[in-house]
Each structure stands twice: as structure tokens, then as C-alpha cells.
N, C-alpha and C positions, 0 to 999 in steps of 0.2 A: 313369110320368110322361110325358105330352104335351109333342113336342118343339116349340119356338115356329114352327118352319119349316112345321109341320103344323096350325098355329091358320087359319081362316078370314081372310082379309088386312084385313077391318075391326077383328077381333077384335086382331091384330098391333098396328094402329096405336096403338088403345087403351090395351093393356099399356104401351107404349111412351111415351103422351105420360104415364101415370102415374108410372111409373120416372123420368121429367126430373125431373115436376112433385115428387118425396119424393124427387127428389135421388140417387137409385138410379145414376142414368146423366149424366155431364151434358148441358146445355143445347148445343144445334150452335152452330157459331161461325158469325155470319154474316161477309162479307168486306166490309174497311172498307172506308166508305163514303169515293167517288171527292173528294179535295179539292177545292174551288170555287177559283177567280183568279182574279182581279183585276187588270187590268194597266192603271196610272195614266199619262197618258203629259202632259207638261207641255209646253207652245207657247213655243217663244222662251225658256225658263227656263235661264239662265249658269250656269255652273259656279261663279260667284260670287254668285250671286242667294237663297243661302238659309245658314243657319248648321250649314250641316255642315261646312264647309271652313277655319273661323275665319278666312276672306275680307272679311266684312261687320259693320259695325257700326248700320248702319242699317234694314236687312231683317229684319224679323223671322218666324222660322218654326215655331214650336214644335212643329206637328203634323207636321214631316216630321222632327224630330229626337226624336220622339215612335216613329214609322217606323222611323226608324235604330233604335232601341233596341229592338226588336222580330225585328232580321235583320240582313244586310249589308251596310255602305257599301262602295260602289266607289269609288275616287280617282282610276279613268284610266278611266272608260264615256265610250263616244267613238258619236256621232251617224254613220248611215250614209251622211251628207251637212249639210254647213252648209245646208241649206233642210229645208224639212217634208215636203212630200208625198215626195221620194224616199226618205227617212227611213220614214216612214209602210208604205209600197209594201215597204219591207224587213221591218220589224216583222211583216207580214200572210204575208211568202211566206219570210222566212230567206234571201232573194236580196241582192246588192247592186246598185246604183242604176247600174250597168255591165251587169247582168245584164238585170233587168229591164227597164232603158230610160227609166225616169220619172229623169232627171235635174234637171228644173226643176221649181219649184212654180205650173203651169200648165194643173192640171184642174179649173178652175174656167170655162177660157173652152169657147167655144163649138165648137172643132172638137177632132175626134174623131182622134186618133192611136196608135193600137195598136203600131207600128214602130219604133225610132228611125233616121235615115237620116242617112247623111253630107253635108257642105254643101260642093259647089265651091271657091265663092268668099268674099269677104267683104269687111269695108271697109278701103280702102286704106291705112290707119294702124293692122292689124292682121294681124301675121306669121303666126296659123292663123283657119283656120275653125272656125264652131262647130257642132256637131250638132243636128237636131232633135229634142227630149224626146218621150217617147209621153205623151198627156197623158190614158191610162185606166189602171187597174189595171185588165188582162184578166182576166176570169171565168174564163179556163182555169184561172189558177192556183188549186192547192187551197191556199186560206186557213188562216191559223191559226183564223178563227172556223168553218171548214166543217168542219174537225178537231175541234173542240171538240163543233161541232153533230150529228156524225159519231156522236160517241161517248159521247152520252146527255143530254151540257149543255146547258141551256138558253143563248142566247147575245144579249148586250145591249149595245149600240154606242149610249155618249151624249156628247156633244161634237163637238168638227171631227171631220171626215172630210177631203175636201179630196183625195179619190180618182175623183171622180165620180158624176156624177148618175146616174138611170136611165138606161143597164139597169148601172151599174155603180155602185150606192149600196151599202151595208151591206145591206140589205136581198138582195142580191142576189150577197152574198160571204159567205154562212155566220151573218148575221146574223138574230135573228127578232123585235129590237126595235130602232127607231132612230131615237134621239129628239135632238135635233130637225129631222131630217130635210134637211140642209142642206147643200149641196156646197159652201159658199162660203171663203171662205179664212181667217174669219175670222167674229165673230159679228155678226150682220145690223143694220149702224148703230151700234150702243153695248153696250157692256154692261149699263147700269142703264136699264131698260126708261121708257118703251116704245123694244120692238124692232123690226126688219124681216123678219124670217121670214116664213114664205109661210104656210104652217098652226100656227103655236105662237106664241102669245099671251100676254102676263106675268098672276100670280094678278092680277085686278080689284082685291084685297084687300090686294095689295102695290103699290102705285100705283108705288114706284122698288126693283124688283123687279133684282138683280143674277143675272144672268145662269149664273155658275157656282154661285152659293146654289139655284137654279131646276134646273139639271143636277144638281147633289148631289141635291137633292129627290127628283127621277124616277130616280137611280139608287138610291136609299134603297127607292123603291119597289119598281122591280124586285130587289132580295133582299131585302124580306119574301114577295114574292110566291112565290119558288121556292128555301123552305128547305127544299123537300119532294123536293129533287134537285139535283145541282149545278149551277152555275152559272158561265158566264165575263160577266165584268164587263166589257166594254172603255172605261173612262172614260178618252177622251182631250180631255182641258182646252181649254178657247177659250183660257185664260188662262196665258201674259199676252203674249200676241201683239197687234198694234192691232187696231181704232183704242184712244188709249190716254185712257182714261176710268174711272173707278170710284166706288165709295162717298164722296160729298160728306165725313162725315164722318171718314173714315181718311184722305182727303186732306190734311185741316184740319190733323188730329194730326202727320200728317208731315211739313206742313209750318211745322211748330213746330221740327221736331229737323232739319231740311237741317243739314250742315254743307258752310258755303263749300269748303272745302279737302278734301271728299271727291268721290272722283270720280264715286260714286254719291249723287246728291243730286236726284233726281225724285224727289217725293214721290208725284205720280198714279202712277207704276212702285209704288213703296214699297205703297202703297194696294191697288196691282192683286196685287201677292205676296202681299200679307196675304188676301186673298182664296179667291186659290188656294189658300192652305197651308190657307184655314176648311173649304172643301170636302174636305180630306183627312181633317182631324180628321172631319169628319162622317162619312164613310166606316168611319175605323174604330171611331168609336163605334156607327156601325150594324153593323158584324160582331163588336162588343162586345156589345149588346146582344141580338141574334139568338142569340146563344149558337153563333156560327160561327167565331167568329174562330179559333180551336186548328184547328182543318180547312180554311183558307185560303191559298192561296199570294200573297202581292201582289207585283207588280212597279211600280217606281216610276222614272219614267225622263224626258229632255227629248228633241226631236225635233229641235234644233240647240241651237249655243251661244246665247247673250245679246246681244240686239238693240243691235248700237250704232252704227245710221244711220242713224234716225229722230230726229224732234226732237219733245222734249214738256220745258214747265216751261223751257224756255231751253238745254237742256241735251241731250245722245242719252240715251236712258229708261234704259241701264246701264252699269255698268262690269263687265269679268272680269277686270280685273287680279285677281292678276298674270301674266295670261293674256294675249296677244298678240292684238288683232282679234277680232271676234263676228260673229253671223249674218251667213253668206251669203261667208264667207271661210276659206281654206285652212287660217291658223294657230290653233292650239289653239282662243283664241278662238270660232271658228266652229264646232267641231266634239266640243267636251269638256264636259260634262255632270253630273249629281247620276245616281246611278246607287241603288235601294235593292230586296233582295230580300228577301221575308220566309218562312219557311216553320216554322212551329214545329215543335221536335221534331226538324227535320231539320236547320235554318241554326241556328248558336251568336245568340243575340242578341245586338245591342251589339257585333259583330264587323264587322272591316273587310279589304278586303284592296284592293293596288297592283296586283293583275292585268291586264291592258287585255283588255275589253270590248266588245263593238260591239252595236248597235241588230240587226242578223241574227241572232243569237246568241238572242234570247229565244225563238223559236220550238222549233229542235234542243234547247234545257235545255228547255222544259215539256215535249216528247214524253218525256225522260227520265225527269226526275220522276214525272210522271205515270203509265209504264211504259206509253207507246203508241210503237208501232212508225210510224215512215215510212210513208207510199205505196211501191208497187212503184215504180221508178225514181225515186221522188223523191230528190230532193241540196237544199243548203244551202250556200250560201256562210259563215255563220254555224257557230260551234260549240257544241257542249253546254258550260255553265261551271259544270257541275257538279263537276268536281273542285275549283272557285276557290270555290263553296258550303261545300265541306267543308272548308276550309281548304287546300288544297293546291294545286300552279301546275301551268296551262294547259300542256298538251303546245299552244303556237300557235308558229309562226314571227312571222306578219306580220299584221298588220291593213290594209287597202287604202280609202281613202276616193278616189273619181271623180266630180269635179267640173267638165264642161268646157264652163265660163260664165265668164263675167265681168262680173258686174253691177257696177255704180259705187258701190262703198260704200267707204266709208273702210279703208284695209287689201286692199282687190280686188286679186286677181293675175289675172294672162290664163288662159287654162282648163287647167285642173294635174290632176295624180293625186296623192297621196303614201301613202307607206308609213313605218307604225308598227313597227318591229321591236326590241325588247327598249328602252333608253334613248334610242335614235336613232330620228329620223323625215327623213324625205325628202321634198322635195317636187318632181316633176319637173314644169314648165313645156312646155308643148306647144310645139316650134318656136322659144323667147324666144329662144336662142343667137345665136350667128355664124352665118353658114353656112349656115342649113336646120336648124340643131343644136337639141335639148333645152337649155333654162338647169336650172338645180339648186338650193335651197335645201337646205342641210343642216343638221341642231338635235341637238344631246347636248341631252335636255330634262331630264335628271338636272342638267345644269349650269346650264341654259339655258331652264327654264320660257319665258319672255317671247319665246323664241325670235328675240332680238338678235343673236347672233355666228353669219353663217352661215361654215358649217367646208367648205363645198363645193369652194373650190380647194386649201385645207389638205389633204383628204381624200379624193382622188380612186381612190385604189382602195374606202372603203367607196362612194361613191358609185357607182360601176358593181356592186357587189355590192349594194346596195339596188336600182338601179335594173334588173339583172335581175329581181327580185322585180316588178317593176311589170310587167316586158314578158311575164313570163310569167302573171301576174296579168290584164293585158287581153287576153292572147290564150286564157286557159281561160274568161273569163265571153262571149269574143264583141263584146267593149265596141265601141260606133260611137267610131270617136276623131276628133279634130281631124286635120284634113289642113294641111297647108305652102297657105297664099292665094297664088295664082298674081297676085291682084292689089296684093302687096303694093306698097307705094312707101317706099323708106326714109327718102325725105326729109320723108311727114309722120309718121315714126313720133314718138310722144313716151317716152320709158323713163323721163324724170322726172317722168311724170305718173303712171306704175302706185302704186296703191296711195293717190293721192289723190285724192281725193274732199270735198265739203262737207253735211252732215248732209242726208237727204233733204227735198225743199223749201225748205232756208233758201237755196239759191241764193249768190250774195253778199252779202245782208244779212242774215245767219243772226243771228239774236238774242241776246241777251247773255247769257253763263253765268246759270243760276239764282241766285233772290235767297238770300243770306245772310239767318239769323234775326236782324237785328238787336238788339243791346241793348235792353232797354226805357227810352222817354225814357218821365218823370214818371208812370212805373208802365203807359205804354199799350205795345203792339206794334204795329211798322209792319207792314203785310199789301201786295199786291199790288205797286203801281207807286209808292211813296210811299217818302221818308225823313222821319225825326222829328228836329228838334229843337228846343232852347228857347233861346227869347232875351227878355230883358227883361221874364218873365214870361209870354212868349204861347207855345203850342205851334206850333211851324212845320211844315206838312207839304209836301214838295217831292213834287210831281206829274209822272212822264214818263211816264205813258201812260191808258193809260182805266179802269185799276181801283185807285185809290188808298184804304187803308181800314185802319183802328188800331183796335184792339181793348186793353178791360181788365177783367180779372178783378178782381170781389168779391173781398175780403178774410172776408168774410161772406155766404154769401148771402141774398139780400133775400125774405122770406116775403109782404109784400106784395102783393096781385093788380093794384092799378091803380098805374100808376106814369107817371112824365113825366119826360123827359131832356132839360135846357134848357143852353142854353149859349149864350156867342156867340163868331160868326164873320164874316172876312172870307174872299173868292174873288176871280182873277181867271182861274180856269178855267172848266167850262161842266157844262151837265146836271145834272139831281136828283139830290138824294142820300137816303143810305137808313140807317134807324138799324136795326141788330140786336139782340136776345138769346137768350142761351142759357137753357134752363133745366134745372134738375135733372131728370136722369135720361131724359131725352128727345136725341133725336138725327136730324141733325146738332146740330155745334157750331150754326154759325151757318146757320139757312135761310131760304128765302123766305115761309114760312108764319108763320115769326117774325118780320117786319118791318114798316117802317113805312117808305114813303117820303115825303119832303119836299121843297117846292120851294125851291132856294136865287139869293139874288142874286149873281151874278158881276159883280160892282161894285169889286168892290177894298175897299168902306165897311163894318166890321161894322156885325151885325146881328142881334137874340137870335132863339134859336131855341126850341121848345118841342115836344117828338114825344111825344104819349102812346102806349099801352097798356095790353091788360089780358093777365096772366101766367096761365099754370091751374097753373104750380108753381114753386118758389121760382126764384130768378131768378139766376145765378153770374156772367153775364159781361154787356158792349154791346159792341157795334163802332159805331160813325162811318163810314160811307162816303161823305166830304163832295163830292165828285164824281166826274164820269166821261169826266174829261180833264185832261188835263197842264196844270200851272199852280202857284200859291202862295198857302196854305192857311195862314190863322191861326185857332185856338181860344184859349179863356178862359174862365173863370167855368161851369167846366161841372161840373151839381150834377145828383142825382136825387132825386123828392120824390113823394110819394105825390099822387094823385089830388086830393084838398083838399088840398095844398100842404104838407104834411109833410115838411121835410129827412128824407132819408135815408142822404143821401151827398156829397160835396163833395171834389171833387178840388184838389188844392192843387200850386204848382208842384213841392215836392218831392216827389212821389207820394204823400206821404199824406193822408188822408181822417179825417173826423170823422165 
């Protein structure tokens, strides 16, 4: 018998792929194939801004609780900084924003700082100095996407950046796609197209084309393009950072359901979430249908807390109760987050855990996961949290956020550090003290979420045992710190002004809380700048500003094409008015493609009116928009009738109709 070591090596092969193929031998095992990742990173998105937390009654999110059901919620994932880019800058290098030097969100201007440097002086109603931010993410750093790119992934950057332009775009940090190409802080003019990008333009086809629906698009793209290897996704969200704008129609809806007495009551915010949460669902219904998703790791995460000092709808765009303060400040508020990781097979779905977290941390867990090693001398300020994946707790002492600004938002401190260690957080104050001294806030946030009773003179031995943790903390990353202002003056200092502030731009005539939904009078709803009521048979609409406008839904809707809305009115406000409808199945509620405007007397005298149209489908609701200034507004006799004069409708004072 011929021994097989002695057959001709063609001969060999052959034997051998026969033997698999009759099952004689098995089949070689090839080595599983490297998982793809996805890491979703959300702009300005509160720790109260979505229904993982049963915070909000008004937000709705279903595809990130969709998410959660899939992996792990975190309850304490804490942002590398209350602002973005230094947040950003951590996510990409596993550094903190003391390390690296990007403290402020300021690479978007025009000068170039690699360095961070300490400042002499400063103004004289201010006990420290503040440092200068580096305002690139340096190229030296090896990236998490040059890792990625490194080690066989194809690697795709869509959303902000906010890291810098060339030579320091995506493009030029380990990325090999980067869409849409935009160092700006935020998305160019509006969300709902047309945009201001420099080369990316909305579909022609989608004339109000939203901005994050368009980013989902081109990230849907790139993983059908490269199921044929893996892939790193880096979708980080425009949304829902300003300017603050969205889907006409989701606005409309939300602004049905505002409740007065919630503190979350922006419905263009409410609009801009729903949004965002549409582009997640897209997401993973695209790694549903690829047939990837079991092979996928997602990270889901925000880049600060929740915006609350800006003004939109009357009102700042959120609330995080019952969190303390939001973007761009020390407390919770600012810095605490929706945290979700998914890895099937490996993370329990539907699992949670109270571990604290931080934004450096994603880096050191994918290399884990993954089973790629470090750079030679690489370090991470971050840690792996994969024993917090597996269920079990973080070997961490402390978590360290370095903030040392003080921008004028509501909730602002002068430029602080604090430390996270186990129940207690710390907050030390550069310089605030007597003396030259550190001031100190101290929080048991087990007791004290809201971070209301600070425990700092109560507690003066923990507070030197946290606040060593600080000093040794800025002295291992290097951090540029505030210095003692030699030009202090204490006579203009103000201590009762920290922390106040008036919504950005409202100045002191900051606008009146948002409107309440009104009751419906005689079956209509007041909309904009308008109250309804009824007196003596007439609809009253009180007018205080420039968009006053009542809207009422069919009871039935009208199948009719040609239709006419008559009625009459007096004014003694000013400007055209404009009559709306909705129709079935089409959206917005109410638009401008759907209207008719008309010119009205401002006489004080009524006067009938008659506003046709022709419908292409049944017809559910009108609006009245009787002008477009402040003043007092009667209606009456207001009926709708087909085209040859057909009753259809007739409103009557106690709202109902024949």
C-alpha cells in the first residue's frame, strides 16, 4: 500500500478535497469573521431626552428602546466634557479633554492650535484664568478609526465632526469615507433642506429633505457596499444640537400634546428627537436586513448633556430634570447621558447596569472585544468596560471630567474639575475660595441626584480625599490649569451672579413660556399667538403677536374635490390671511402647497368671506389664519360647501355641525 506522504502533492490535494467533500475528513474551520461597529454618537441628547430613563412623557423614542432591548443600558454614562468636540477628541484617542487639550468646542474657527497654553491674566471680576483650547485633533494621535483601518475595516465617518478641517478632517484620521464633509459645528443653515454645505446637496426629489433622514441614507449605503468585510460605522448625529428646526409636520403633532406644566414642552426639540431616534431605527433595520446584525457591535451614546440655554418655542429646547443643569455645565446635567451597547451573543439583551462610564472608555473596550492589542506605548485615560458588559463591576476608582471655561449659561460655574468616585462627586472650583483657595461642591448623588445639598463644609475630610484624586489626576494627564488672575479686583467680583444667566439671546425680554394646548372653543384649536373665545354667538380670537391661527378637524372627512370655506369676519389687526387644509394621507398637517391666501379688511366692520379650492384627496381638517398681527378677531357663520354650492358642513356655536 502506497503511503499518502509518498503520492505526488497534486495527487494529495485531490484525495483530500474528496475525503471533505464524502465526509471521510471534516470541512477546515475557517476563523470567525472580525464583527462590524457601529458607534452612534447623539449631539446635545439629555439623559432625559428619550424613554429609557421613564424621565419623559413627551419624547418619544421607540427605536432606541428598541436598542436597549437588543444590549445594555447604562444609568451613569457620563460625557468626557459638558461641550462636544472635547467629548469627540476623547471618543477617537481614549484620552481626556485634560490630556489632549481640546477643552472648548472651537474647531470650527479659523486659527490653528495644536497646544493648550496657560493665560496670565484675565478680567478683573474674575479670581482665575482661563486656558487656551487646542482647537485640532492632532494627526499624531492613532485614532480609533486608523485602528480600525489598521486592521482590515473599511471605515466611514457620517455626521458632525467638529474636529477640523483639512489636514485634520476624517479623511485624514483613519477615515476612508466622509460624508458630508463638514467641519462646522453643527449642520449648515437648517436641517430640512435646502442646506448650506459646500459640496452636498439635498435629493432634487426630496424638495424638504431632513438632514439626518439624508445621513441615514448614505450610511445605509455604506454597509450594503462592504458586507463583503467588516466595517466601522462612525454615525455621529447633527441631531439634535441647533439651529433648532425640523419636520413641519412632527412639529405640528407636538405641538398638539405641549403640556403647560411640563418642563419639557418644545415641540420643534420633541420633532428634532423623533428624528433622530427615525435614523436609528433605520440603522438597524439596515443591519436587520443585511443579514449582519448577529455580527455587529453598536455603541450608542451623547457627546454632552441636554441643551438648556438656548431658546426655541418660548421656552430652552429641554429639560433633564431631574438632573441639575445641562450642556455646557459641571452638574450632572451637563455631563450624564443615554449610554447603549449591543453585542449579541456576547452582552445579555434587555440588560442594564449602574456602573459609571465615561465617553474615553469606548475605545480600550473595542480593542478588547475585538482581541486587538494597543500600540506599543499607547495608554488610555479610559477603561475597558467589559467586565460592566458581562455583568459584573468596574475594578475603577474615579472618573475625572476637566472643564476650565465658563461660558454664561444658566447653571455656569467659573472653570472647575470634578470627580466621580463610587456615590459622591466633587466638584473643585479653580481659585472660587478665600484666599487664593479652591471653593468645593460636594453631592452623595445616591441621595442627591439634583445635586441641591452641597455636603462640602459638612464633609471636609471626604472632600480632601476626593480632591487629592483631582490633583493627582491633573498632574498624570499634564492638564494646562487655571492660574490665580493677578488682576483680580474684589470689589467687582459678583458671587451672586455665578450660575445666572438668561436663555441665550432672549437678553431681557426673553419670551413667554410656551403656549399651552388650549381647550378647544366651539370644536376649533387656538394655534400660534391667538386665544379663542365665544361671546354672544361670535368666535373671539385675541391676537398678541404675528401668527394667530385655529384649526378644526372633520368629524368625517370630506371626499369632495372642489370645496369653498365661507364665513364672516371682523379685524382690527392687519395683513392677509390664509385658509389651510389637511388632507388624508399626505403630509404636513397643514402646508403651504395646501393653501389659499385672502385678503382681509382691518376695519373693525364684518365682512363674508369665500376661499375656494380644489383637494386631490379627502379632506380632514381647515385652519383660519385670519391675520398676521396682534389685534381682535371675530368669526361667524362659517360653513363649507362644495364648488356649486353644496352644504357640507356648518359649524354652529356649540361645535357641532350638520
Amino acid at each position: 500500500m502506497t503511503h499518502r506522504s509518498m503520492l505526488p502533492p497534486s495527487l494529495r490535494l485531490a484525495i483530500l478535497i474528496c475525503m471533505i467533500v464524502v465526509g471521510i475528513l471534516p470541512a477546515p474551520v475557517h476563523a470567525e469573521s472580525k464583527p462590524n461597529v457601529v458607534l452612534i454618537l447623539a449631539d446635545d441628547l439629555g439623559w432625559s431626552d428619550t424613554t429609557l430613563f421613564g424621565t419623559t412623557s413627551f419624547y418619544k423614542t421607540p427605536n432606541i428602546e428598541r436598542l436597549a432591548k437588543r444590549g445594555m443600558t447604562f444609568t451613569r454614562a457620563y460625557s468626557s466634557s459638558p461641550l462636544c468636540s472635547p467629548t469627540r477628541a476623547s471618543v477617537l484617542t481614549g484620552l481626556s479633554p485634560a490630556r489632549h487639550g481640546i477643552t472648548s468646542p472651537n474647531c470650527h474657527l479659523p486659527k490653528v492650535t495644536l497646544a493648550a497654553t496657560a493665560t496670565d491674566t484675565g478680567p478683573p471680576n474674575q479670581k482665575c484664568t482661563i486656558p487656551s483650547s487646542v482647537s485640532r485633533l492632532n494627526t499624531d494621535y492613532y485614532t480609533l478609526a486608523e485602528m480600525f483601518h489598521d486592521n482590515g475595516y473599511a471605515t466611514g465617518h457620517f455626521g458632525k465632526w467638529h474636529l477640523g478641517a483639512e489636514p485634520y478632517s476624517p479623511l485624514e484620521q483613519g477615515f476612508d469615507v466622509d460624508v458630508p464633509h463638514h467641519p462646522g459645528p453643527g449642520p449648515a443653515g437648517s436641517y430640512v433642506a435646502p442646506w448650506k454645505f459646500k459640496d452636498f446637496d439635498h435629493d432634487p426629489d426630496i424638495p424638504n429633505e431632513h438632514i439626518e433622514d439624508r445621513m441615514a441614507k448614505e450610511a445605509v449605503a455604506f454597509i450594503e457596499q462592504h458586507t463583503d468585510k467588516p466595517f466601522f460605522l462612525n454615525y455621529w448625529m447633527f441631531s439634535v444640537h441647533a439651529p433648532f428646526d425640523a419636520k413641519r409636520s412632527l412639529i405640528d403633532k407636538y405641538r398638539q400634546q405641549v403640556d403647560p406644566d411640563n418642563t419639557q414642552r418644545s415641540p420643534t426639540y420633541a420633532a428634532m428627537v423623533e428624528s433622530m431616534d427615525d435614523a436609528v431605527g433605520t440603522l438597524l433595520d439596515t443591519l436587520d436586513r443585511m443579514g449582519v446584525a448577529e455580527n455587529t457591535i453598536i455603541v450608542f451614546a451623547s457627546d454632552n448633556g441636554g441643551n438648556m440655554y438656548n431658546e426655541i418655542d418660548g421656552t430652552s429646547p429641554t429639560s433633564n430634570t431631574p438632573l441639575r443643569g445641562g450642556k455646557a455645565t459641571m452638574y450632572e446635567g451637563g455631563v450624564r447621558g443615554p449610554a447603549i451597547v449591543v453585542y449579541p451573543d456576547h452582552i445579555k439583551p434587555g440588560s442594564r447596569s449602574d456602573e459609571v462610564i465615561q465617553s474615553s472608555d469606548f475605545y480600550p473596550t473595542l480593542l478588547e472585544l475585538l482581541k486587538i492589542d494597543a500600540q506599543p506605548g499607547q495608554n488610555f485615560d479610559g477603561i475597558s468596560i467589559v467586565p460592566a458588559l458581562e455583568g459584573q463591576t468596574l475594578d475603577r476608582e474615579a472618573i475625572f471630567t476637566y472643564f476650565p471655561h465658563a461660558p454664561g449659561v444658566p447653571d455656569w460655574l467659573p472653570p472647575s474639575v470634578s470627580v466621580h468616585a463610587g456615590d459622591w462627586k466633587l466638584i473643585r472650583i479653580f481659585y472660587g475660595g478665600d484666599k487664593g483657595r479652591h471653593d468645593y461642591k460636594l453631592f452623595n448623588l445616591t441621595n442627591d441626584i439634583g445635586e441641591v445639598d452641597n455636603l462640602a463644609d459638612r464633609q471636609p475630610d471626604r472632600v480632601r480625599e476626593l480632591d487629592e484624586l483631582i490633583e493627582q489626576f491633573l498632574t498624570d494627564t499634564n492638564a494646562i490649569v487655571p492660574l490665580p488672575n493677578p488682576k483680580f479686583d474684589p470689589s467687582k467680583f459678583r458671587p451672586e451672579l455665578i450660575g445666572k444667566a438668561s436663555l441665550k439671546g432672549t437678553g431681557k425680554n426673553s419670551k413667554s413660556p410656551a403656549r399651552s394646548r388650549q381647550k378647544t372653543v366651539a370644536g376649533w384649536q387656538a394655534g400660534g399667538t391667538c386665544q379663542l373665545s365665544l361671546k354672544d354667538g361670535l368666535l373671539r380670537v385675541a391676537s398678541d403677536g404675528g401668527d394667530p391661527h385655529l384649526s378644526y378637524k372633520l368629524p368625517v372627512a370630506v371626499t369632495d374635490r372642489s370645496l369653498v370655506l365661507t364665513f364672516t369676519m371682523s379685524s382690527n389687526a392687519a395683513g392677509a390671511g390664509q385658509v389651510f387644509w389637511q388632507e388624508q394621507g399626505v403630509t404636513p398637517t397643514f402646508f403651504r402647497d395646501r393653501s389659499k391666501p385672502f385678503d382681509v379688511q382691518h376695519d373693525g366692520i364684518s365682512h363674508e368671506y369665500s376661499i375656494a379650492w380644489s383637494a386631490e384627496h379627502p379632506v380632514l381638517a381647515v385652519r383660519i389664519d385670519p391675520a398676521t398681527a396682534k389685534g381682535q378677531i371675530t368669526l361667524s357663520n362659517i360653513r363649507l360647501t362644495t364648488g356649486d354650492g353644496r352644504e357640507v358642513y356648518r359649524w354652529k356655536v356649540q361645535g357641532t355641525g350638520r
